[in-house]
N, C-alpha and C positions, 0 to 999 in steps of 0.2 A: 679447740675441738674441730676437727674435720669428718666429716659427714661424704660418704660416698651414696650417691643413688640414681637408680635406674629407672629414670624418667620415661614417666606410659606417652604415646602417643594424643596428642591433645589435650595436654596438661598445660598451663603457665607458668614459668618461671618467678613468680610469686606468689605470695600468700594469702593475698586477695584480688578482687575484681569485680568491680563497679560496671560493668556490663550489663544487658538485663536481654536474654537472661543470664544467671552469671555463671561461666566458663568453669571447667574446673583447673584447681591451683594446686600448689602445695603444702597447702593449710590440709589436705584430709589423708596424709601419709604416715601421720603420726610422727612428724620429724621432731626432733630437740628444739625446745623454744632457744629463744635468740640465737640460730644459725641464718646466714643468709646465702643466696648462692654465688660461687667468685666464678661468676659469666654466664653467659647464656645459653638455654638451645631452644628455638623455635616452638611454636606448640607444634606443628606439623612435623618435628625432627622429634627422635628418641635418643634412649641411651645416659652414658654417664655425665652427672652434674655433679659438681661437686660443692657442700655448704660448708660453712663455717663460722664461728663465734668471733673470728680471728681478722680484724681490719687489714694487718698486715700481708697474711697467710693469702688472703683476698686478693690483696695488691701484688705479688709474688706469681700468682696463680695466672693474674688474667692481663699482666702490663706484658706487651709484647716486645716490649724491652730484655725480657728472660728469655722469651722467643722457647717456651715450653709448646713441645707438639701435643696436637691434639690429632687421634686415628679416629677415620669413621670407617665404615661400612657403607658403602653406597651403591643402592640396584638405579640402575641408569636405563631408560628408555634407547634400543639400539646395540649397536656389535663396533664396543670402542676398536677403532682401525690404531696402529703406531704411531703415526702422525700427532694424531687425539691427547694418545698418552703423554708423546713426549713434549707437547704443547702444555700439561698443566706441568709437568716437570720444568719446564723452561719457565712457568709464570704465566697468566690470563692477566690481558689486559681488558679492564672493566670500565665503567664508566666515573666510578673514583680512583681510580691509578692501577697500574699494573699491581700484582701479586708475588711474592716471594714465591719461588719454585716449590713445588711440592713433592711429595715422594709419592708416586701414583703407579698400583700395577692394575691387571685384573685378576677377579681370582674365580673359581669355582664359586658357587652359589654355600653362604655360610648357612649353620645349623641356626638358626634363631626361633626366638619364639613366632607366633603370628599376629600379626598385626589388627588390631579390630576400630577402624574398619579395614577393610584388606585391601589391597593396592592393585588399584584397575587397573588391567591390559590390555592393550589390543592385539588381537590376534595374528594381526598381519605385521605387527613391529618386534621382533625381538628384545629383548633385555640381558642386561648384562651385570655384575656387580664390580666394583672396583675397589680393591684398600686404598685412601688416599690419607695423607701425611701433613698438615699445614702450619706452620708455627705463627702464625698470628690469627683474631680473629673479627673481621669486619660480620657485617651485616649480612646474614645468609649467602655467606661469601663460599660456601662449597656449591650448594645451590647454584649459583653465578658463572659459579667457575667452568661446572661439568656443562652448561648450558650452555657458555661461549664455544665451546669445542664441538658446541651438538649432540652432545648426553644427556637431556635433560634427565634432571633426577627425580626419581621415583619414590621412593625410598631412603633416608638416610639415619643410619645412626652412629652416636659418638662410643666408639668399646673402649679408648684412652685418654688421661692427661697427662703428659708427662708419664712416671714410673705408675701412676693409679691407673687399674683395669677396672671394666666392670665383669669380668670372672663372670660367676654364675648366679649373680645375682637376675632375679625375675622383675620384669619390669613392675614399677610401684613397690619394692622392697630396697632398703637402704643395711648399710652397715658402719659402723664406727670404724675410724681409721684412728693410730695410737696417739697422736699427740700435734701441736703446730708446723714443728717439722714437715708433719704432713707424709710422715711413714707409714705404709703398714702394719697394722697387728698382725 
């Protein structure tokens, strides 16, 4: 079984949490027991996760050895210059190793829902959004990336894995995907 869903802003990528007080998780979505998620997105980051019943489907999903892209959506503090861009296209060098190149434009300001709590600005800094492309995934490694170039990120969320979108789905609502394969219905 594979599980597509639209992780709210401040959620855990798990199903509990021993914190006190305790965070919210993915335990109150109503998901299919024994799904788990194949990777991760930060509690501060949104968008598509993807679960599943499926060890392999897991493994398939999230070993960067298949080097499946994942797209975010990213508002960036700032007015990405060329240079910026084609700096994460060529690779960030970070403090654990340089970065596989990425596919990085800017774009107009996308239709999304809104964010609660909503995303401070200041007035005298512009922002910007950028689609950006990465096929592996370290540690808040977009985050890192737009930040080494001096974009720091505002805003980020995941709309792809590979061929899975998250479409119109509303954030904290999931859908069944058809089978291991991992196609859509």
């Amino acid at each position: 079984m594979l599980i597509a869903f639209n992780k709210p802003y401040g959620v855990l990528c798990q199903f509990t949490d021993r914190s006190t007080p305790p965070r919210p998780t993915l335990a109150a979505f109503g998901l299919p027991p024994q799904v788990y998620p194949a990777g991760r997105l930060d509690h501060d980051s949104e968008g598509l996760l993807l679960l599943t019943d499926d060890g392999a489907l897991a493994h398939r999903i999230t070993d960067p050895r298949h080097k499946l892209p994942k797209t975010y959506l990213v508002q960036v503090e700032g007015t990405p210059a060329p240079a910026q861009l084609a700096a994460l296209r060529q690779g960030v060098a970070l403090r654990d190793g340089p970065t596989r190149p990425a596919e990085a434009e800017a774009i107009d300001p996308p239709d999304l829902w809104p964010r609660d709590p909503p995303v401070r600005m200041r007035k005298t800094v512009p922002d910007a959004w950028l689609r950006l492309r990465i096929r592996e995934g370290r540690n808040r490694q977009v985050r890192r990336m737009t930040a080494a170039v001096g974009l720091p990120t505002l805003r980020l969320v995941r709309i792809a894995i590979g061929a899975h979108t998250l479409d119109a789905l509303a954030p904290g609502d999931w859908r069944r995907l058809d089978d291991a394969r991992g196609e859509p219905e």
